[in-house]
C-alpha positions as CSV (number, residue, x, y, z in Angstrom):
1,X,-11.2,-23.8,-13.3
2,X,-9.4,-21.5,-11.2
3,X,-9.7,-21.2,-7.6
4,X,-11.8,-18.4,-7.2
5,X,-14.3,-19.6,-9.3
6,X,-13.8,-23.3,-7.1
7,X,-14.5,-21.4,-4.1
8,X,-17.4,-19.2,-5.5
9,X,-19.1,-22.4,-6.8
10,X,-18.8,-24.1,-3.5
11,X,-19.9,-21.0,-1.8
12,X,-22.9,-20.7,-4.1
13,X,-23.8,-24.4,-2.9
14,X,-23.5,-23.8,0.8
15,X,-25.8,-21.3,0.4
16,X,-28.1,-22.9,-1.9
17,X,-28.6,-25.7,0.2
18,X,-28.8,-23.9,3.4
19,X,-31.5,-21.7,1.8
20,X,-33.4,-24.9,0.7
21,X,-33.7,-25.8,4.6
22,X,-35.3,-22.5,5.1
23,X,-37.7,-22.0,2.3
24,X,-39.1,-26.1,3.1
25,X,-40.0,-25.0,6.3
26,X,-41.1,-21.4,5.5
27,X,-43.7,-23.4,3.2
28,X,-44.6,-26.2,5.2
29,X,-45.4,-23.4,7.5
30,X,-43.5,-26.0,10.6
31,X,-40.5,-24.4,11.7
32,X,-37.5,-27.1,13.0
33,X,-34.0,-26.4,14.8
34,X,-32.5,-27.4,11.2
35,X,-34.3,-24.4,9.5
36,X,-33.2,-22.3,12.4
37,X,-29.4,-23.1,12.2
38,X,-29.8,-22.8,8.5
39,X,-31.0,-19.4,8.5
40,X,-28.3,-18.0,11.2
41,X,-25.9,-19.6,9.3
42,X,-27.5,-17.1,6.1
43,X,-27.0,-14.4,8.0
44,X,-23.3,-15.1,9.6
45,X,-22.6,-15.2,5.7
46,X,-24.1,-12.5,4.7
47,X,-22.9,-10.3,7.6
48,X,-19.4,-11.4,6.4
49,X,-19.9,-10.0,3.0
50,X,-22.2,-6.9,4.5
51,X,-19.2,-4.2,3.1
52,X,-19.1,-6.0,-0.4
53,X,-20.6,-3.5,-3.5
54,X,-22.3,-6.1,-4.6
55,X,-24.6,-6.8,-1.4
56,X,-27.7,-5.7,-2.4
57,X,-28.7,-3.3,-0.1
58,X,-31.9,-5.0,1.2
59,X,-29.3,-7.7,2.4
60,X,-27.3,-5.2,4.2
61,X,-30.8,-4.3,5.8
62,X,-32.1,-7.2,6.9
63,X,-28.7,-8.5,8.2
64,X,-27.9,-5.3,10.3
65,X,-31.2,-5.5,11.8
66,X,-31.1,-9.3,12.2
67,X,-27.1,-9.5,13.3
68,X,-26.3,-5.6,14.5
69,X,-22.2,-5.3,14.8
């Protein structure tokens, strides 16, 4: 395995679990400072990758309206 795909499959499980902090709270309808941190932490990534072509574009959306540069 080459590095790229090392870093996008450790990328892909940052944001996996990060999204799994979210979506437990979102549906245990109690909202906690670790689902919080989580989500910000969703967007900061997403905001990084906001110029990529492969962003769909109701990412770039929600992140320039959530995180405006």
């Amino acid at each position: 395995m080459d590095d790229v795909s090392r870093a996008s499959n450790a990328l892909y499980e940052v944001v996996d679990g990060l999204a799994r902090r979210v979506l437990d709270a979102a549906f245990s309808g109690q909202s906690n400072s670790e689902a919080r941190e989580a989500w910000v932490a969703l967007l900061l990534i997403a905001q990084n990758w906001r110029d990529s072509p492969d962003l769909p574009a109701e990412l770039k959306t929600m992140v320039g309206e959530a995180l405006p540069l």
